[in-house]
PDB file of the backbone (N, CA, C, O) and the ligand in Angstrom, with CONECT records:
HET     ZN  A 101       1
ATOM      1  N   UNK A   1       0.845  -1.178   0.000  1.00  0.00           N
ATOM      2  CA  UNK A   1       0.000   0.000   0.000  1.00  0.00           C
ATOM      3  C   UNK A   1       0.888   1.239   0.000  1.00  0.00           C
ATOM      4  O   UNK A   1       1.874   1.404   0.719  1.00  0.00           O
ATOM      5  N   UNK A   2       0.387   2.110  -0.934  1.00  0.00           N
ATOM      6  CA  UNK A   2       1.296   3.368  -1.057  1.00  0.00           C
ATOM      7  C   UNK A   2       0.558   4.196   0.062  1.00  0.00           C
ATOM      8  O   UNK A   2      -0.262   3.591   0.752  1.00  0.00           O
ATOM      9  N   UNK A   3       0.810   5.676   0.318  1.00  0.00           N
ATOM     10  CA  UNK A   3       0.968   6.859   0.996  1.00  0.00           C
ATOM     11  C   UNK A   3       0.404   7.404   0.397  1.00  0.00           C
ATOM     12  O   UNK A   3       0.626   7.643  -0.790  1.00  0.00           O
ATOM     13  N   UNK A   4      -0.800   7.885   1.267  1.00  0.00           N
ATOM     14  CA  UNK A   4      -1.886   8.374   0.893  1.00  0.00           C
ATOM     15  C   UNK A   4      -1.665  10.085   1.323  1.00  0.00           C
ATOM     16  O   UNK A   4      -1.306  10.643   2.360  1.00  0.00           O
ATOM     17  N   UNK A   5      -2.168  10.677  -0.330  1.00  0.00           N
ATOM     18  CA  UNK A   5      -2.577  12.221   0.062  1.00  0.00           C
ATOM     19  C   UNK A   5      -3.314  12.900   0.035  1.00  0.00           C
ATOM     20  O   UNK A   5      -4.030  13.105  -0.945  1.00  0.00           O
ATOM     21  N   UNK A   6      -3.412  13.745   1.613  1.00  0.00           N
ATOM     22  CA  UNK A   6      -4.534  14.237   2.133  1.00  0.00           C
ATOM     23  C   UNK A   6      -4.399  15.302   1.645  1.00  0.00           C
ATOM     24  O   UNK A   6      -3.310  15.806   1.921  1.00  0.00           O
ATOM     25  N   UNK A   7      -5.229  16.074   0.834  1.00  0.00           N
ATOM     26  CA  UNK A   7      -5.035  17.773   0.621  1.00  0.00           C
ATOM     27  C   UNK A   7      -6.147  18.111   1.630  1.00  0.00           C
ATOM     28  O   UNK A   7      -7.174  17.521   1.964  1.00  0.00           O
ATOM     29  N   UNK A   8      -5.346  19.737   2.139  1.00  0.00           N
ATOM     30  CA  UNK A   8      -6.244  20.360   2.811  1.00  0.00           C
ATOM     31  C   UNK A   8      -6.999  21.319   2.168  1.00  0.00           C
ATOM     32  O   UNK A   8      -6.766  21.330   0.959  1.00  0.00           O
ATOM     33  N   UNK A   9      -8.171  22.477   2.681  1.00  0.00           N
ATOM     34  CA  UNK A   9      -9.074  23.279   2.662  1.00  0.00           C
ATOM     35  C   UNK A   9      -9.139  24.115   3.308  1.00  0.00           C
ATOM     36  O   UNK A   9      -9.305  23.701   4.455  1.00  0.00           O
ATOM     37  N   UNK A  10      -9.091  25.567   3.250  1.00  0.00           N
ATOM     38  CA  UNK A  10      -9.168  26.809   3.591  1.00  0.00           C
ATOM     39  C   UNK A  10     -10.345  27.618   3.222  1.00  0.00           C
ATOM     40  O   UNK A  10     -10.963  27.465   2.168  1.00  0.00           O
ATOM     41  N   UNK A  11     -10.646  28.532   4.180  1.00  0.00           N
ATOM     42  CA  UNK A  11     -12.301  29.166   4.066  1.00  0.00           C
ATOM     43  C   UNK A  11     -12.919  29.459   5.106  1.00  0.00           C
ATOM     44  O   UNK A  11     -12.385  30.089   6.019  1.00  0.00           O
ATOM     45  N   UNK A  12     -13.800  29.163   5.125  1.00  0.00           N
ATOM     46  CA  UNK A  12     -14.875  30.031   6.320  1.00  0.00           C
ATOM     47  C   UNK A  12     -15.422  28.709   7.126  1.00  0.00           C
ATOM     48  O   UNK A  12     -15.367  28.541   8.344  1.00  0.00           O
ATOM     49  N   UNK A  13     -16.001  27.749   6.074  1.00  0.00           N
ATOM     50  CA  UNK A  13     -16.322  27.138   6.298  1.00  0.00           C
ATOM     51  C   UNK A  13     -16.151  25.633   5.224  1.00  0.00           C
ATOM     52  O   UNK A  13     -16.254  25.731   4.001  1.00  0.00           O
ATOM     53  N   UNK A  14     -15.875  24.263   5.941  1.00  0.00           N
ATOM     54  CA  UNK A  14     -15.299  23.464   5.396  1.00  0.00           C
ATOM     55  C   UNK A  14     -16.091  22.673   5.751  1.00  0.00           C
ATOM     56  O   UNK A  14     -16.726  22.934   6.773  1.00  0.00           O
ATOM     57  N   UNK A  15     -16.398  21.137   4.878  1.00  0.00           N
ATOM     58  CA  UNK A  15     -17.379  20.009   4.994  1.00  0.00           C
ATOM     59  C   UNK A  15     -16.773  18.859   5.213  1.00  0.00           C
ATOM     60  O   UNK A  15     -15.999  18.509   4.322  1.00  0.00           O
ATOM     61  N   UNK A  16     -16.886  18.166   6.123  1.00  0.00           N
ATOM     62  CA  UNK A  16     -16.086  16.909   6.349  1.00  0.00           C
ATOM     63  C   UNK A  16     -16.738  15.588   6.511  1.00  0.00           C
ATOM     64  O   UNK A  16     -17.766  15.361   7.149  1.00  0.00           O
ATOM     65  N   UNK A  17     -15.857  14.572   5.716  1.00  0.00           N
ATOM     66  CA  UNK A  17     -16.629  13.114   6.792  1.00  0.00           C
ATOM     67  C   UNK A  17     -16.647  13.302   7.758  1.00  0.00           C
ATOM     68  O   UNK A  17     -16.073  14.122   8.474  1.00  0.00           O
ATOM     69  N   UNK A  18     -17.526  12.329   7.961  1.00  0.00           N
ATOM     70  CA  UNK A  18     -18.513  12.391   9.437  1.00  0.00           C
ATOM     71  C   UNK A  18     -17.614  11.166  10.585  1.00  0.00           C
ATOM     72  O   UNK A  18     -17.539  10.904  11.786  1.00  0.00           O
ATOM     73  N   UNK A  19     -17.084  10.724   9.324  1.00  0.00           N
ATOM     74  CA  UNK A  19     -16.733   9.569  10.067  1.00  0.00           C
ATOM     75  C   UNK A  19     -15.203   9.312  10.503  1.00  0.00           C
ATOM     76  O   UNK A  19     -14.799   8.379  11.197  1.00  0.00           O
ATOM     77  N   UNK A  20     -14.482  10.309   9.961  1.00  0.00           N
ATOM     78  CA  UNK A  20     -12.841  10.052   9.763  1.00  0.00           C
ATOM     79  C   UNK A  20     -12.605  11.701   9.889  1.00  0.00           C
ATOM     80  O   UNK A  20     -11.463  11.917  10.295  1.00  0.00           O
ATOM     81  N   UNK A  21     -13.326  12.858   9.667  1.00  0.00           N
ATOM     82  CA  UNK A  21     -13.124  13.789   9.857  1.00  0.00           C
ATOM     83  C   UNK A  21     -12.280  14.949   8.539  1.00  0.00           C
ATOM     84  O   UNK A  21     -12.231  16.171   8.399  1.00  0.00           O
ATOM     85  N   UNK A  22     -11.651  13.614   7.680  1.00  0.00           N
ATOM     86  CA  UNK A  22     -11.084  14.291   6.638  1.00  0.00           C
ATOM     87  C   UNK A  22     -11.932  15.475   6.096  1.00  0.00           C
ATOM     88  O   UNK A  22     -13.159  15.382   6.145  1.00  0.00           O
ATOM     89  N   UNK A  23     -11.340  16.582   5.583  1.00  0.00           N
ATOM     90  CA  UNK A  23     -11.825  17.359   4.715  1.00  0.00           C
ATOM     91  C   UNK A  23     -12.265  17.205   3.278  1.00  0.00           C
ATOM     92  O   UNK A  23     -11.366  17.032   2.455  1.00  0.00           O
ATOM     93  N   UNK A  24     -13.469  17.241   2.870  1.00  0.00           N
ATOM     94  CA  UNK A  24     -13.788  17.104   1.090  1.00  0.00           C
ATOM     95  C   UNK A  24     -14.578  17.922   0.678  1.00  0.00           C
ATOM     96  O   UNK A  24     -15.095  17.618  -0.397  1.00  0.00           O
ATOM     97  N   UNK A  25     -14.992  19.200   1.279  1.00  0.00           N
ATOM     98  CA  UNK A  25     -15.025  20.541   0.662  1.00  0.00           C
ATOM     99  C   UNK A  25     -15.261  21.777   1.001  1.00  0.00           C
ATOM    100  O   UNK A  25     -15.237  22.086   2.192  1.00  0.00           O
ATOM    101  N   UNK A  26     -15.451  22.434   0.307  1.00  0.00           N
ATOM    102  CA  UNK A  26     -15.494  24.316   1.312  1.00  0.00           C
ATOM    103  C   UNK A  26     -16.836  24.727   0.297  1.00  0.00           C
ATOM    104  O   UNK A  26     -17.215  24.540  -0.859  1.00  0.00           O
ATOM    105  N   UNK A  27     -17.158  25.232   1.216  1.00  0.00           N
ATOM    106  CA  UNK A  27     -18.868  26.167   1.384  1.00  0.00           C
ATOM    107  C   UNK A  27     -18.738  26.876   0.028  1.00  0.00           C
ATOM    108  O   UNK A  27     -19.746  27.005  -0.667  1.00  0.00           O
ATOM    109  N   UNK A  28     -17.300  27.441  -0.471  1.00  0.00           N
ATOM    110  CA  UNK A  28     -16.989  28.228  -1.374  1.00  0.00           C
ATOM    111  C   UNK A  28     -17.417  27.265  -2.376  1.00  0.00           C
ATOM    112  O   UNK A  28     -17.914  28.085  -3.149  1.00  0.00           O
ATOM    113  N   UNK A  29     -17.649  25.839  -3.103  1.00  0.00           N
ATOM    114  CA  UNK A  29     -17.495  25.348  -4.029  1.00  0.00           C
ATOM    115  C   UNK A  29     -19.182  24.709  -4.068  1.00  0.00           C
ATOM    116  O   UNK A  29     -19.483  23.709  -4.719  1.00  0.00           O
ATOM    117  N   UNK A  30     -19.900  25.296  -3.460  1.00  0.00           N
ATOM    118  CA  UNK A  30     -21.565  24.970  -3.299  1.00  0.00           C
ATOM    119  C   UNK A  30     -22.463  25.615  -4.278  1.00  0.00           C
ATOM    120  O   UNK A  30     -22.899  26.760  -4.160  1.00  0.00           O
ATOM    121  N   UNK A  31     -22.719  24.782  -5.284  1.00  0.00           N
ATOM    122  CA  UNK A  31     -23.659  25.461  -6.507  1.00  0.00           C
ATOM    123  C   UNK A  31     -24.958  25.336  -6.042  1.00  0.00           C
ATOM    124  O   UNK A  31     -25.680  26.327  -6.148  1.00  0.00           O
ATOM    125  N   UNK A  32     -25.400  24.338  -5.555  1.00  0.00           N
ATOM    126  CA  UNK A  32     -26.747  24.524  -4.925  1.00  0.00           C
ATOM    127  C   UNK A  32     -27.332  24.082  -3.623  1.00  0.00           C
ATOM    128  O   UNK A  32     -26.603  23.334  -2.972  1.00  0.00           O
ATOM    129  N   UNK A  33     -28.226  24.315  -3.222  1.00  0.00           N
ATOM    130  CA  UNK A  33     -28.627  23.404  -1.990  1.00  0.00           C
ATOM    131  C   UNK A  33     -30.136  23.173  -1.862  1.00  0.00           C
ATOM    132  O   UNK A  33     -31.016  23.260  -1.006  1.00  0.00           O
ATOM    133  N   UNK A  34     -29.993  22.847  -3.095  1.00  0.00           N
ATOM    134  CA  UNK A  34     -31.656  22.370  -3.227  1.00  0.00           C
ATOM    135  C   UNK A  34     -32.064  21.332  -3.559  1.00  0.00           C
ATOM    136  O   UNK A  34     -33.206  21.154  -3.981  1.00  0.00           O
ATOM    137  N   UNK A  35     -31.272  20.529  -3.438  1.00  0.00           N
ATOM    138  CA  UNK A  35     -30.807  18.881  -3.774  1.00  0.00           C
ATOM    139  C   UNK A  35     -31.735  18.145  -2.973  1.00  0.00           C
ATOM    140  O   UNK A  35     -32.160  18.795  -2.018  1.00  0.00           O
ATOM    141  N   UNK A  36     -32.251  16.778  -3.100  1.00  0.00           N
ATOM    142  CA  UNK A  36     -32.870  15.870  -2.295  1.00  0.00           C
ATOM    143  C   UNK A  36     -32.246  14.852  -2.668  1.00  0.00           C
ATOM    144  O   UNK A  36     -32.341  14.604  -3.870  1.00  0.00           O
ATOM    145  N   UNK A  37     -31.500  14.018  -1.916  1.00  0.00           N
ATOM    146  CA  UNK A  37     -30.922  12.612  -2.036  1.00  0.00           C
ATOM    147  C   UNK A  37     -31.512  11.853  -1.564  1.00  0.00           C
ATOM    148  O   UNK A  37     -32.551  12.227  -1.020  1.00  0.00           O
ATOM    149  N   UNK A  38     -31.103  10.205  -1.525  1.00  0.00           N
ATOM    150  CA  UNK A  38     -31.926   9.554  -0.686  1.00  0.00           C
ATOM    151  C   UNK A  38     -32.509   9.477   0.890  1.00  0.00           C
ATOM    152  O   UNK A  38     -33.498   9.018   1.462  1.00  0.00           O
ATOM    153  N   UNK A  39     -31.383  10.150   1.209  1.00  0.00           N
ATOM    154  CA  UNK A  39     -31.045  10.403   2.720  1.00  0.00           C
ATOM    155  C   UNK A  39     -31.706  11.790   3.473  1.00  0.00           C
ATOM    156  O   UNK A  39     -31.818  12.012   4.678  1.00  0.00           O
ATOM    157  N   UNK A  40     -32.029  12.482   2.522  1.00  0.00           N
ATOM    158  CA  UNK A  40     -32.121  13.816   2.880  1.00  0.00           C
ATOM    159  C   UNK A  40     -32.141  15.145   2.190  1.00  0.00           C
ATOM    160  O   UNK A  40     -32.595  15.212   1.048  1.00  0.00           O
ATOM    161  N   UNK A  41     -31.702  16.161   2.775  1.00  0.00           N
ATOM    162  CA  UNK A  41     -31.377  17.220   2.021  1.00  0.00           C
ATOM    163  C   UNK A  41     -29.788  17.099   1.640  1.00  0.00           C
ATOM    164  O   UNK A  41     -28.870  16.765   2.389  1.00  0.00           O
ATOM    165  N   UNK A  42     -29.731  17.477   0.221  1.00  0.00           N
ATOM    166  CA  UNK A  42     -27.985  17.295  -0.252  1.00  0.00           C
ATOM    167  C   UNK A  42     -27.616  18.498  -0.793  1.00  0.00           C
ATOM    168  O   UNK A  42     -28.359  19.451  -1.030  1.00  0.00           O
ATOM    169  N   UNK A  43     -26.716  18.432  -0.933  1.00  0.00           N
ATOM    170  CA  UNK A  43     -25.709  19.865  -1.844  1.00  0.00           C
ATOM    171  C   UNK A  43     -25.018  19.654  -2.949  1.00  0.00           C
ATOM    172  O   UNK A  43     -24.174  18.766  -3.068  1.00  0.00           O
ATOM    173  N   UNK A  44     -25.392  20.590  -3.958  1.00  0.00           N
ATOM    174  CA  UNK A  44     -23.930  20.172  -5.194  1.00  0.00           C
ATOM    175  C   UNK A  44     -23.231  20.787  -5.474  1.00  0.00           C
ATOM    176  O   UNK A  44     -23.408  21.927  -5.903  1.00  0.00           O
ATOM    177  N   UNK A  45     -22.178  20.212  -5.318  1.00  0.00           N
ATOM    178  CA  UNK A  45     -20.597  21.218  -5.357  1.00  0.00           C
ATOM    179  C   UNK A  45     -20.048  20.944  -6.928  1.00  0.00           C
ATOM    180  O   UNK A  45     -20.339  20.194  -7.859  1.00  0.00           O
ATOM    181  N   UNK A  46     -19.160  21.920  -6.673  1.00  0.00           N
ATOM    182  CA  UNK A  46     -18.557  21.623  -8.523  1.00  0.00           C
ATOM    183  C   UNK A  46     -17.269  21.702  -8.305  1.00  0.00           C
ATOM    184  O   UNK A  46     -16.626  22.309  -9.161  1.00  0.00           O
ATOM    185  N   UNK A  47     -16.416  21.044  -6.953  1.00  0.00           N
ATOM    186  CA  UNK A  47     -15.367  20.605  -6.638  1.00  0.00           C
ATOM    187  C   UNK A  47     -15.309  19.953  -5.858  1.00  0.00           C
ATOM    188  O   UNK A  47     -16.300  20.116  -5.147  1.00  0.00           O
ATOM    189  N   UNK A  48     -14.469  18.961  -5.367  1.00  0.00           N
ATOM    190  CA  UNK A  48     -14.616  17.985  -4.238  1.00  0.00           C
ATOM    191  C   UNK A  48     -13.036  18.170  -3.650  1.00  0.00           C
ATOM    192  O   UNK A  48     -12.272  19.108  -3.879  1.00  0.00           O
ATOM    193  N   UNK A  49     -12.792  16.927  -2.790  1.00  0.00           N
ATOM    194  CA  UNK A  49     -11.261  16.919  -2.661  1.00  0.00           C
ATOM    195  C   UNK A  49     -11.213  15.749  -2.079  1.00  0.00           C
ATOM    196  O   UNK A  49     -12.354  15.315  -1.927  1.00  0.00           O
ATOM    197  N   UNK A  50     -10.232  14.895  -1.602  1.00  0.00           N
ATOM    198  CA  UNK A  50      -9.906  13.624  -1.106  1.00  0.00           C
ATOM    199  C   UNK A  50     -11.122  12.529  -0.667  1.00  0.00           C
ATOM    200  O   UNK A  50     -11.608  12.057   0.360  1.00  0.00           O
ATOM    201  N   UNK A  51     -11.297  12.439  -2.236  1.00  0.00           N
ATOM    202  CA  UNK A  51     -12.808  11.309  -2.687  1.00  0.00           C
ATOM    203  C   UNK A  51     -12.363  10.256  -3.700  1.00  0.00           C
ATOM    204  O   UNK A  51     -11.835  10.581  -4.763  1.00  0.00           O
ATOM    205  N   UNK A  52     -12.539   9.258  -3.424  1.00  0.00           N
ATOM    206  CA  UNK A  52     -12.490   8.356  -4.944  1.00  0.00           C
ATOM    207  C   UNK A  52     -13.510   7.985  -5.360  1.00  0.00           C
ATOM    208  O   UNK A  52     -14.382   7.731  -4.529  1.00  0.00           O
ATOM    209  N   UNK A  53     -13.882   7.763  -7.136  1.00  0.00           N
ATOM    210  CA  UNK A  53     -14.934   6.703  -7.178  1.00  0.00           C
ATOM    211  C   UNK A  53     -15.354   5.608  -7.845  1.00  0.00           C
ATOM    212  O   UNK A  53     -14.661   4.941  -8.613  1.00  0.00           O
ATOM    213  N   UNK A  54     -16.866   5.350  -7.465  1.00  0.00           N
ATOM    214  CA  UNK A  54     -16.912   4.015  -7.729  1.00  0.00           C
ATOM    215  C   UNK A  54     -17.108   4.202  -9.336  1.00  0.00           C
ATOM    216  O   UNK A  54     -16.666   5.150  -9.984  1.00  0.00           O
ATOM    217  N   UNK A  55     -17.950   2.977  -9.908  1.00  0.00           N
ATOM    218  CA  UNK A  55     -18.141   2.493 -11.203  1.00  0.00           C
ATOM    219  C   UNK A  55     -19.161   3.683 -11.518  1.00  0.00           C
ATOM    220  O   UNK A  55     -19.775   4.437 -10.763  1.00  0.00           O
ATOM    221  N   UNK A  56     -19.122   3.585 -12.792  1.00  0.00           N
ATOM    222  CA  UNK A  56     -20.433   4.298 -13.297  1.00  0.00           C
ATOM    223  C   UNK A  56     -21.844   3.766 -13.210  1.00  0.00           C
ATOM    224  O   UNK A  56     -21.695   2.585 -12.894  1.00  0.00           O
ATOM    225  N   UNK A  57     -22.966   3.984 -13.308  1.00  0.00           N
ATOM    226  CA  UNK A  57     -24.181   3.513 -13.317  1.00  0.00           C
ATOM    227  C   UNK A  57     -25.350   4.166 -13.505  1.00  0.00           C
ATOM    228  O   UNK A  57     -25.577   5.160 -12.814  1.00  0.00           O
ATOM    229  N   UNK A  58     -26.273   3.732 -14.446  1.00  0.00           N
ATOM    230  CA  UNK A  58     -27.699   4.516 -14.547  1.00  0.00           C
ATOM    231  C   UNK A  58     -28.410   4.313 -13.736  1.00  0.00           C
ATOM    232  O   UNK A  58     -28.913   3.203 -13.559  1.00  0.00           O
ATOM    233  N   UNK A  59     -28.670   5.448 -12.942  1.00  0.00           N
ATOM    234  CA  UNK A  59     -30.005   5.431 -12.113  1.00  0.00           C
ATOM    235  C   UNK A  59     -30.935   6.716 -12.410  1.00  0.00           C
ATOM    236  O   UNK A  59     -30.691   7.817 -12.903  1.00  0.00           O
ATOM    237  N   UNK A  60     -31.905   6.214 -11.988  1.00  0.00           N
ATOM    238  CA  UNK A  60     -33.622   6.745 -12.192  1.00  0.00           C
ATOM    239  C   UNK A  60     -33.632   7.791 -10.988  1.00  0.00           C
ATOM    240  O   UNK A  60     -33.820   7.343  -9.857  1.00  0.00           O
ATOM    241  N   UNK A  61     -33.413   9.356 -11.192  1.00  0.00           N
ATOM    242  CA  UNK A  61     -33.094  10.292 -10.351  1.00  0.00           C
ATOM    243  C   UNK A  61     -34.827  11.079 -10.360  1.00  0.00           C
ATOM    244  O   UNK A  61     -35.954  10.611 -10.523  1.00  0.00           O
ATOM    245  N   UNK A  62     -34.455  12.040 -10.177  1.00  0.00           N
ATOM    246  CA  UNK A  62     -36.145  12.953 -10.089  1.00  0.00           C
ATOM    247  C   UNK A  62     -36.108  13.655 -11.376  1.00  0.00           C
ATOM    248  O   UNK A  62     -37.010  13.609 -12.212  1.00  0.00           O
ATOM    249  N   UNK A  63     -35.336  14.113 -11.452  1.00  0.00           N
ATOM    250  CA  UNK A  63     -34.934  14.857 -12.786  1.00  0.00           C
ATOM    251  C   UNK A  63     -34.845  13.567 -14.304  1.00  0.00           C
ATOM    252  O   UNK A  63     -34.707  14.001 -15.448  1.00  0.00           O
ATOM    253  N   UNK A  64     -34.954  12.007 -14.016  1.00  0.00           N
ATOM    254  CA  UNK A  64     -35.185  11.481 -15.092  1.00  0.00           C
ATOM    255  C   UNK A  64     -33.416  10.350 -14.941  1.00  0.00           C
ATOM    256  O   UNK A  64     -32.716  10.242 -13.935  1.00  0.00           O
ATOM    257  N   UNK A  65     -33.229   9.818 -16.072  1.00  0.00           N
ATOM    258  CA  UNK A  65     -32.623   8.977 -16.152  1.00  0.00           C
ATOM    259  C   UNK A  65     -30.881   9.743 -16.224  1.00  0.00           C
ATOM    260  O   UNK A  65     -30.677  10.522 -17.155  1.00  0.00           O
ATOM    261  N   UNK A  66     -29.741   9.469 -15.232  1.00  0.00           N
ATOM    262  CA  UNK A  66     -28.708   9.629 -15.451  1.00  0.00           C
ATOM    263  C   UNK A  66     -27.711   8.959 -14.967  1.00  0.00           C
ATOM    264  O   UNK A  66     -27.852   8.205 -14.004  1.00  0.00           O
ATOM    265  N   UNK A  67     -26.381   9.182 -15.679  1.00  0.00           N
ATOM    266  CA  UNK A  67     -25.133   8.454 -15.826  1.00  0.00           C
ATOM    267  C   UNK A  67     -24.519   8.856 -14.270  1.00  0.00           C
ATOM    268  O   UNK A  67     -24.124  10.022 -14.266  1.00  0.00           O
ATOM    269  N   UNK A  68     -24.365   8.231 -13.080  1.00  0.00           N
ATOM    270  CA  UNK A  68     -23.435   8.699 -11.685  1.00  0.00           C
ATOM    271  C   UNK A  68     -22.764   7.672 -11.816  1.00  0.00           C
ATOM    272  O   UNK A  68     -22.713   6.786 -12.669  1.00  0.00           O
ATOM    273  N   UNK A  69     -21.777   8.063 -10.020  1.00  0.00           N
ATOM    274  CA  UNK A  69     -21.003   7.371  -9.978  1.00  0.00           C
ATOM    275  C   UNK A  69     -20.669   7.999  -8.267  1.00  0.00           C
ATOM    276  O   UNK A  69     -20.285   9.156  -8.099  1.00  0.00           O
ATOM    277  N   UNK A  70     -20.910   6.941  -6.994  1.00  0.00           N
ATOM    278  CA  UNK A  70     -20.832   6.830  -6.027  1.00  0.00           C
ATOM    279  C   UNK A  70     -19.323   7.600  -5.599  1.00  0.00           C
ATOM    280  O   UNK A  70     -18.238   7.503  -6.171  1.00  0.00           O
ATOM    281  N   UNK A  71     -19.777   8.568  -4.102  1.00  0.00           N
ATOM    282  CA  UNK A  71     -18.157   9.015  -4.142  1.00  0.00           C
ATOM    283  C   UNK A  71     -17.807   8.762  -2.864  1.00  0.00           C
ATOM    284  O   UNK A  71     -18.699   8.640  -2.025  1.00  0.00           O
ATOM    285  N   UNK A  72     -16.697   8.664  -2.570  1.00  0.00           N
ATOM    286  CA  UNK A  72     -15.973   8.031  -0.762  1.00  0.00           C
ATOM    287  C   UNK A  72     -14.924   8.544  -0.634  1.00  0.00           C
ATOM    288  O   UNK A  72     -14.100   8.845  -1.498  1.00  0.00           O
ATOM    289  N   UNK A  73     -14.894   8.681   0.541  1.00  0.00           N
ATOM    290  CA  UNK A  73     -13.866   9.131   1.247  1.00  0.00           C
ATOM    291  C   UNK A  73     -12.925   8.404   1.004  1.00  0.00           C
ATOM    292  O   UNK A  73     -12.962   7.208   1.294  1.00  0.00           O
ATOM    293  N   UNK A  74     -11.679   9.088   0.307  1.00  0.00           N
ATOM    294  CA  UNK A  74     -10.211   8.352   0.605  1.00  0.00           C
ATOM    295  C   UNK A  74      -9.798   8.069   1.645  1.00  0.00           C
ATOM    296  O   UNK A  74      -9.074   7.074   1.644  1.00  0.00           O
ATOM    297  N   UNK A  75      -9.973   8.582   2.647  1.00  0.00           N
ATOM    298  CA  UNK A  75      -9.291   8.015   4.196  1.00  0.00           C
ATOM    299  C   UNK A  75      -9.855   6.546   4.804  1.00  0.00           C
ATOM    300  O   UNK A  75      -9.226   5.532   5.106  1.00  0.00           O
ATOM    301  N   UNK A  76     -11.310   6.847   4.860  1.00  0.00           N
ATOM    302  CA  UNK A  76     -11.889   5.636   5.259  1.00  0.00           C
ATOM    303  C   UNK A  76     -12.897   4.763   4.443  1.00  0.00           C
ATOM    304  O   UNK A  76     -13.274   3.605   4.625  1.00  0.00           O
ATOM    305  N   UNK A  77     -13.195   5.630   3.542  1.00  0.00           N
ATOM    306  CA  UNK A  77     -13.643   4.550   1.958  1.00  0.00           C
ATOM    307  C   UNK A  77     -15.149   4.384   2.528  1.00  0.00           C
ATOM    308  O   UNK A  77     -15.672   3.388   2.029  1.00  0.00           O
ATOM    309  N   UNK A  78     -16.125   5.173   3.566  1.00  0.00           N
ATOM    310  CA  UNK A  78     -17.326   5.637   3.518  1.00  0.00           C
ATOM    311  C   UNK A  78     -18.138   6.376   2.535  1.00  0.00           C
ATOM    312  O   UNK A  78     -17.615   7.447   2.227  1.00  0.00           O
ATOM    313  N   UNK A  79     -19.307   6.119   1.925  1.00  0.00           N
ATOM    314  CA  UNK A  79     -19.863   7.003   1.254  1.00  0.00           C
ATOM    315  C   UNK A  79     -20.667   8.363   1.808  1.00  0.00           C
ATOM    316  O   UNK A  79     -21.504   8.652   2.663  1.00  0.00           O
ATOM    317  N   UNK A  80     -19.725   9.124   0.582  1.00  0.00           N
ATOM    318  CA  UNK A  80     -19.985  10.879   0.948  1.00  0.00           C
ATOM    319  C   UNK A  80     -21.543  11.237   0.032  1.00  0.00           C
ATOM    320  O   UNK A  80     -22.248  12.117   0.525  1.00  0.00           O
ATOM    321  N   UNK A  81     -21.995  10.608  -1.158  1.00  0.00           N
ATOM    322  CA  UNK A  81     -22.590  11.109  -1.944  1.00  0.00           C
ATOM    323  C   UNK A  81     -22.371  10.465  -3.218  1.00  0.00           C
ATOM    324  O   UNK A  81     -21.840   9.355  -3.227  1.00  0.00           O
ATOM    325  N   UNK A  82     -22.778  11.130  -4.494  1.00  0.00           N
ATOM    326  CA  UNK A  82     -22.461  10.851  -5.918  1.00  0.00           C
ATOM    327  C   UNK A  82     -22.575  12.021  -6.697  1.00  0.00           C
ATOM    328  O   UNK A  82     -23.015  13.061  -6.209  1.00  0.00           O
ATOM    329  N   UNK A  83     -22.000  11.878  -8.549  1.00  0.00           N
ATOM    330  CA  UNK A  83     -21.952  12.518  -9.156  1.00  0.00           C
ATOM    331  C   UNK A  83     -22.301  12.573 -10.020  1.00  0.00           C
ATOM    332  O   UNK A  83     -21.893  11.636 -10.706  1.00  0.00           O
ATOM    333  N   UNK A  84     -23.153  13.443 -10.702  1.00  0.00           N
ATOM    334  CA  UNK A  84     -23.416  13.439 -12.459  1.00  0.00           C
ATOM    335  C   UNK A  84     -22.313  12.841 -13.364  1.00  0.00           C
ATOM    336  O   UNK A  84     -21.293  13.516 -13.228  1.00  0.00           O
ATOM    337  N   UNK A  85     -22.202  12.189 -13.925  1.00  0.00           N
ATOM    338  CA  UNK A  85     -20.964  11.642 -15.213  1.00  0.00           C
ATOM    339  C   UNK A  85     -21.641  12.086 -16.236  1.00  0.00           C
ATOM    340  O   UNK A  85     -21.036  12.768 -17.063  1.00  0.00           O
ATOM    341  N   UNK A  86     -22.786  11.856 -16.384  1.00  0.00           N
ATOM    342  CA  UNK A  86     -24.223  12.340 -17.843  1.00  0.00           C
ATOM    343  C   UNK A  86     -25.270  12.620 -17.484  1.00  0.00           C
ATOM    344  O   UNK A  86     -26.145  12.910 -18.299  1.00  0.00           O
TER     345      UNK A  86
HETATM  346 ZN    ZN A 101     -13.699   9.449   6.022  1.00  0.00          ZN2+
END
């Protein structure tokens, strides 16, 4: 296993796992917050930071049929959310 890198985040305000505490984004990179996920109320950013992800996949959203792809935390490999691909 290689050595993992953590980039940090600067700002006012910063968003973190919940679970490991890492940083994966700043308030500054929030396009909307009018999102509904499965879970709740969500946010969409149009930057992230120390996330990997999964496979691609079509799912049946509110807005109709699109291309995501599940995103996790690099530190502890929990899911943060997902992303438009199409
Ligand atoms: Zn984490």
């Amino acid at each position: 296993m290689g050595l993992l890198f953590v980039q940090s985040l600067r700002g006012p305000k910063v968003f973190k796992c919940k679970h490991c505490k890492v940083v994966s984004a700043s308030s500054d990179a929030i396009v909307s917050k009018d999102f509904r996920g499965r879970h709740g109320r969500a946010y969409l950013f149009d930057s992230v930071v120390n996330v990997s992800f999964g496979p691609n996949e079509d799912r049946h959203l509110m807005t109709g049929w699109h291309t995501v792809n599940d995103i996790y935390c690099i530190c502890c490999q929990q899911l943060l959310g997902w992303r438009y691909v199409s």
